[in-house]
N, C-alpha and C positions, 0 to 999 in steps of 0.2 A: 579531512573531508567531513562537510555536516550534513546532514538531510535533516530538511523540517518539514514536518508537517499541515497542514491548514485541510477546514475545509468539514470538521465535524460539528457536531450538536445535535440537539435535541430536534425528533421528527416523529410525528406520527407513524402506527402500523399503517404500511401500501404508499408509504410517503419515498422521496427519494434523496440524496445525497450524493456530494460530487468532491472525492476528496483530492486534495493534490501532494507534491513530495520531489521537494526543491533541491536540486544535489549543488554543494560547492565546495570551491577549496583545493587545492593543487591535486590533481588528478587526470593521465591520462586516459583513460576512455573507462565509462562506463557498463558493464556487460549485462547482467540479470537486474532485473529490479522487480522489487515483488512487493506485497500486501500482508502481514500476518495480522493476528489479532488474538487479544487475551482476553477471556469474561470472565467475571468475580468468581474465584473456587476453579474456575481449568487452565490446561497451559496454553501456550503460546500457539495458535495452527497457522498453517497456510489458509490464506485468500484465494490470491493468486497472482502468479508472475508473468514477465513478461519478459523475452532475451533480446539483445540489440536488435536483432533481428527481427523481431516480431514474431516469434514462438510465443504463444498461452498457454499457460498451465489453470487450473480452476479446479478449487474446492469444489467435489459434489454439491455440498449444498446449498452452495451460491451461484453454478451454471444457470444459463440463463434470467438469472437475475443483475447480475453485478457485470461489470465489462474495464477491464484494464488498459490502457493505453499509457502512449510513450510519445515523448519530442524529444527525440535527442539534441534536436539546438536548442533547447533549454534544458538539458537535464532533469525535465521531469518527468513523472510518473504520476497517473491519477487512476483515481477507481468512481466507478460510477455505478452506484448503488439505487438501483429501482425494487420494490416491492418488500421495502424494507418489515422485518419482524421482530419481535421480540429476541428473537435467538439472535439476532443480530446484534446488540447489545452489545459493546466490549469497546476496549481501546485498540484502535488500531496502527502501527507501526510498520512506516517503510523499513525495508531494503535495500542493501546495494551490493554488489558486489563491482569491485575497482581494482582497476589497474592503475597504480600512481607510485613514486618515484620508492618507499616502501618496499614493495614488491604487488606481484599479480594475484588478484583473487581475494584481495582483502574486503572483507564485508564487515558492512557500516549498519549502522541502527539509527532511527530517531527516533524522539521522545515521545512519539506519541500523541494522536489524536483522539479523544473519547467521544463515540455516538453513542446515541440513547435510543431506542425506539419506543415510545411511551404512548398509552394516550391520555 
């Protein structure tokens, strides 16, 4: 299973960004999908996820700013970043957690998108 990312770059502070996160690759159904992100010197946090279902999960301090969705007939997952800051700053890295011939619950990682918030 791959996940790729698209969808980052460089934005001004209050600027916005729209990222997305391509799932493929032999796999029956895809369950959680989520957002993490890593900034220079810290680890790795939750964004925020989302379950097939459509359950949200959301980082404090990106409620109401940021907003996660899903299309399950494409496999993806996007994050939609409004009133971007400086803290916002990091690379960011889908999620997955999959059910595929492997076994269930296996979580995938991709490489990674870097946003900038700069001015």
């Amino acid at each position: 299973v791959q996940l790729v990312e698209s969808g980052g770059g460089l934005v001004q502070p209050g600027g916005s960004l729209r990222l997305s996160c391509v799932a493929s690759g032999n796999f029956f159904t895809i369950n959680t999908m989520g957002w993490y992100r890593q900034a220079p010197g810290k680890e790795r946090e939750l964004v925020a996820s989302i379950t097939r279902g459509g359950r949200l999960n959301y980082a404090g301090s990106v409620k109401g700013r940021f907003t996660i969705s899903r299309d399950n007939t494409r496999n993806t997952v996007y994050l939609q970043m409004n009133s971007l800051n400086s803290e916002d700053t990091a690379i960011y890295y889908c999620d997955a957690d999959v059910d595929e011939p492997r076994g269930y619950g296996i979580a995938y990682w991709g490489k990674g998108t870097p946003v900038t918030v700069s001015s």
